[in-house]
C-alpha positions as CSV (number, residue, x, y, z in Angstrom):
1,X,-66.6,-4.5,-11.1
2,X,-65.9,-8.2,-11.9
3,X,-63.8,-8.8,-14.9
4,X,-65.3,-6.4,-17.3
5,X,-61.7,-4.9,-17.9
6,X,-58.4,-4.1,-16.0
7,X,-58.1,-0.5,-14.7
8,X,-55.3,1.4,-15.1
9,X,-53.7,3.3,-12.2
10,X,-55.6,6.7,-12.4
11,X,-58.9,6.2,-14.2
12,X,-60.9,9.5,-15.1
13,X,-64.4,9.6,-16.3
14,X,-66.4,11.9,-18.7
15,X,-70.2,10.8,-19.7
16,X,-71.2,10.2,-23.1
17,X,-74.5,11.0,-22.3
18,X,-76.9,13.6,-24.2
19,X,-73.7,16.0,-24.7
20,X,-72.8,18.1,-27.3
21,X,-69.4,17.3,-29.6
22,X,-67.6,19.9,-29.1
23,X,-66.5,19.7,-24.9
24,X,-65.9,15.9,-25.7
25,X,-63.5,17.2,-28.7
26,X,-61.8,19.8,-26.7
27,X,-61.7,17.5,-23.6
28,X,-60.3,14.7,-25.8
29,X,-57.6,17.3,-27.1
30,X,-57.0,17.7,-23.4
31,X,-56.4,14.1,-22.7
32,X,-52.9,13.6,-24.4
33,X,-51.7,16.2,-21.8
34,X,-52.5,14.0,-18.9
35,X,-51.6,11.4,-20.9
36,X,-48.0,12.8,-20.9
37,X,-48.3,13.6,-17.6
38,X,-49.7,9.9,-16.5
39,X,-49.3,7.4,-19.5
40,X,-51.2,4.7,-17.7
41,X,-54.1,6.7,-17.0
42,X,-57.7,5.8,-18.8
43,X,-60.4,8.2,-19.7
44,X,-63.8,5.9,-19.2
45,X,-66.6,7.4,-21.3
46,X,-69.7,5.8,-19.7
47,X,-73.0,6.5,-21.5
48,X,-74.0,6.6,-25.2
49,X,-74.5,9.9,-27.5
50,X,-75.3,10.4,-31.1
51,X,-71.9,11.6,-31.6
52,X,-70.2,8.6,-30.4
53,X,-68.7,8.0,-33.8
54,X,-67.3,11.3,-34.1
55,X,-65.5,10.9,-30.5
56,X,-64.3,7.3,-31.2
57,X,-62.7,8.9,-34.8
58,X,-60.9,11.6,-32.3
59,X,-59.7,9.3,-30.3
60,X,-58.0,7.4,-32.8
61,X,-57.0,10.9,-34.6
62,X,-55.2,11.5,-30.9
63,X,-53.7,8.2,-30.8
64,X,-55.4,7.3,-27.3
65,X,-57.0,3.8,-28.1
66,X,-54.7,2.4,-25.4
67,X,-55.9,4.9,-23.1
68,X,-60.0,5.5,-23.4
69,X,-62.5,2.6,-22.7
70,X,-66.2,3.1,-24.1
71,X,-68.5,1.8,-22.0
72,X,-71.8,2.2,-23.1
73,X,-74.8,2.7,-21.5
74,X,-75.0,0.8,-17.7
75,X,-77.0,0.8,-15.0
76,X,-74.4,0.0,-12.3
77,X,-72.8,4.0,-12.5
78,X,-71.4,3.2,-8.9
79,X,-69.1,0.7,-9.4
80,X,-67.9,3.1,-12.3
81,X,-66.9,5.4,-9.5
82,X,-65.2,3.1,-7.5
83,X,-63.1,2.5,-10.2
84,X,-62.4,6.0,-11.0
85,X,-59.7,8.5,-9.4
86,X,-61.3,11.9,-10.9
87,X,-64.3,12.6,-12.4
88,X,-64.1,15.1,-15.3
89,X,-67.4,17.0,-16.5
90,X,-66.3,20.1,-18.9
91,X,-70.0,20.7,-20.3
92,X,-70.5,23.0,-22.1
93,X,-74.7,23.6,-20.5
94,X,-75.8,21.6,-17.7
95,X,-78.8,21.7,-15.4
96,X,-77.5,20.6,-11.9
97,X,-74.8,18.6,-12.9
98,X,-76.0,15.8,-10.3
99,X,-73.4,13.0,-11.7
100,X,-71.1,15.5,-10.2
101,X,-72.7,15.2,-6.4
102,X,-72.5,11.2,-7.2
103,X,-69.1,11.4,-8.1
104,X,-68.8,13.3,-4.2
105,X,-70.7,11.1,-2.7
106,X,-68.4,8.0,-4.0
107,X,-65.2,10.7,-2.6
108,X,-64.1,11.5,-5.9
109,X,-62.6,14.2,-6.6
110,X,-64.2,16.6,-9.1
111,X,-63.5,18.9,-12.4
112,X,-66.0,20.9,-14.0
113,X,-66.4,23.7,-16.7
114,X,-67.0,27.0,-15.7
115,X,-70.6,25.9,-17.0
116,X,-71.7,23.5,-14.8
117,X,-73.5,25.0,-11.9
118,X,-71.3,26.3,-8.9
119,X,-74.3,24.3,-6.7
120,X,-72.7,21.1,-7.7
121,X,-70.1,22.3,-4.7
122,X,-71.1,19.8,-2.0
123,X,-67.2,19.3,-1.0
124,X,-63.8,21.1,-1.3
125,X,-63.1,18.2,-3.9
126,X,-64.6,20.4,-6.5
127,X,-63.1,22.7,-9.1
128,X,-64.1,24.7,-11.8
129,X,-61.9,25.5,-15.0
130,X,-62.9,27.8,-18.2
131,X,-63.3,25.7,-21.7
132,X,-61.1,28.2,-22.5
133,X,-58.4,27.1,-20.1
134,X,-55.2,25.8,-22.0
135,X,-55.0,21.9,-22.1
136,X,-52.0,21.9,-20.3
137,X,-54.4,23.5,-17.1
138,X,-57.0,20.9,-17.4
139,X,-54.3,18.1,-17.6
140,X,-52.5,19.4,-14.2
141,X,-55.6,20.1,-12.6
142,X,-57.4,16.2,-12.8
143,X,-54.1,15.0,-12.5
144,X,-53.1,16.2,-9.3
145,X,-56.9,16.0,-8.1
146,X,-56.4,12.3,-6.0
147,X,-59.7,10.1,-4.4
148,X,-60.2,10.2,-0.5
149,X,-62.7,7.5,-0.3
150,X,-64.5,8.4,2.9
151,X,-68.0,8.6,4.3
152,X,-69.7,11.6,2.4
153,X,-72.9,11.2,4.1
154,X,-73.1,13.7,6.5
155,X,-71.6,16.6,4.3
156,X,-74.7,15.4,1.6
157,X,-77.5,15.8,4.1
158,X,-75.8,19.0,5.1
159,X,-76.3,19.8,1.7
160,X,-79.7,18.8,1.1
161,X,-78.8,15.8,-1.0
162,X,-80.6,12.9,1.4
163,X,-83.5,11.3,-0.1
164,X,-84.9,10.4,3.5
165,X,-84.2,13.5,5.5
166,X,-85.9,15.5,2.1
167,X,-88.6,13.0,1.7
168,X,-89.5,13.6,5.2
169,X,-88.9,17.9,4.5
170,X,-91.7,17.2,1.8
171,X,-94.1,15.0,3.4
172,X,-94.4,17.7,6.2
173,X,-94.6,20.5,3.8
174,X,-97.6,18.5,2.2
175,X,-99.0,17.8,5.6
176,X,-98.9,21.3,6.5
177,X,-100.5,22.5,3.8
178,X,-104.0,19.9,4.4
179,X,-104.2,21.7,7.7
180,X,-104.8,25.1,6.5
């Protein structure tokens, strides 16, 4: 990542992205309990969001400048993840959730809402708590979540989540169907 900033030693993420206020509000509630826990971890919001102001204002309200970076929007999401030791997604509606199957594919280890498709499970490194789930359960669960930075590639394609072994799956589906 160059010297864009100095990580701190556990690093979480959360997306900025399109989202609605409230799961970054209750996440950021969240966030001074695995700050207790871990007081030199970071949260990384990476993305940008009309409510971006509001979020910044709650992160002050919280106290946490020291310990959220916004990032804006980038292009280079992998070297995020590298950087990252849990990646945190508590949406409150998401289609397929597929920053969550990055996040695998880097060997992070994931948390979701209870909203986020249970299809994002590509590994065991995923888990799934209720927005309704006490902050002190969200901060003990990414907390004691840790990276194993290992080839992911075969438990993707297993999956279904390899752009060559599908792109081949649909070029013979469309060549099947010129035959008939």
């Amino acid at each position: 990542m160059g010297n864009d900033f100095t990580i701190q030693p556990v690093c979480f993420h959360y997306s900025v992205y399109c989202l609605y206020v409230l799961q970054f509000i209750v996440f950021i509630k969240k966030k001074p309990e695995a700050v207790k826990k871990n007081p030199d971890s970071v949260l990384l919001f990476v993305g940008e969001g009309e409510n971006e102001d509001l979020i910044r204002n709650k992160v002050k309200t919280f106290g946490l400048e020291d310990n959220v970076l916004f990032m804006g929007r980038r292009s280079n999401a992998w070297d995020f993840y590298q950087a990252m030791d849990c990646f945190v997604l508590p949406s409150r509606y998401e289609g397929l959730g597929i920053v969550a199957i990055e996040a695998q594919a880097s060997g992070l280890p994931v948390v979701c809402s209870t909203c986020v498709p249970a299809e994002v499970k590509v590994t065991d490194s995923v888990s799934f708590l209720s927005l309704q789930d006490s902050p002190e359960k969200w901060a003990q669960e990414i907390t004691e979540k840790k990276a194993v930075r290992k080839d992911m590639t075969a438990v993707l394609t297993e999956a279904g989540y390899d752009i060559e072994t599908e792109a081949h799956v649909l070029l013979d589906y469309y060549l099947d169907l010129l035959k008939v």
